[in-house]
C-alpha positions, 0 to 999 in steps of 0.5 A: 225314104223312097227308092231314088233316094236311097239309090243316091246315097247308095251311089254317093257312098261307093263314090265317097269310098272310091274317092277315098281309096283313089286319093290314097293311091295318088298319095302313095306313089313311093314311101319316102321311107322305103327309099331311104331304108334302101339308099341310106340303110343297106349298105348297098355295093356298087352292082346293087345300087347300080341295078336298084337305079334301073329298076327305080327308072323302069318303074318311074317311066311306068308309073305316070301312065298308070296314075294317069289311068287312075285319075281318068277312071275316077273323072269317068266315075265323076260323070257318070254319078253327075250324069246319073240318077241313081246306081245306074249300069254307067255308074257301075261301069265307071266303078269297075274301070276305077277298080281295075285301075287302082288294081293295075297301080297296086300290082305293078307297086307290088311287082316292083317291090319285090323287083328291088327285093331281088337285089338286095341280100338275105339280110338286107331283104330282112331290113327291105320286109320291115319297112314295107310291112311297116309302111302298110301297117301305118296306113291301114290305120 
């Protein structure tokens, strides 16, 4: 098998990868579950709920761009495969501004989880820590 080749497959194989890590992310963008635990399972008192609503809207404003930011990265990626002829350094480019992307959505995720976290009582955190762990341990598989 010569050089281009297996550098082709090589690419298409991290582009099949990145696809798939971007897809989960687009997929993931706030567990269903996670919300019910919190508005129907905690027995939040008015100031909880009332402060769980702002963070909620903070998060929400935020979101789309970095989606967004997502999205284009993985577009980018895209191009530079088509455009290329093998792993070339836009390639590589195109993967590292995915990756850092991705990495941007996952950290602000986490941010907010933990945000809402804060909020909530030892007990109700307990509760809140099962359904993300939970939430995870699913998609991991």
């Amino acid at each position: 098998m010569s050089i281009v080749i297996r550098a082709i497959r090589g690419a298409l194989a991290r582009a099949a990868a990145t696809w798939a890590s971007a897809s989960w992310i687009m997929r993931e963008r706030q567990p269903p579950s996670l919300h019910s635990v919190v508005h129907d399972r905690l027995d939040l008192s008015a100031e909880q709920d009332r402060r769980l609503d702002a963070i909620e809207a903070r998060f929400a404003t935020r979101r789309p761009a970095l989606e967004a930011e997502v999205r284009a990265a993985n577009r980018e990626l895209a191009a530079a495969i088509a455009a290329s002829d093998g792993d070339t350094s836009q390639v590589q480019a195109a993967v590292d501004h995915f990756h850092a992307a991705m990495g941007d959505l996952q950290k602000a995720t986490i941010t907010h989880v933990f945000e809402m976290r804060s909020v909530l009582t030892p007990a109700q955190a307990a509760v809140f820590d099962e359904a993300v762990v939970d939430a995870l341990r699913s998609d991991a598989g």
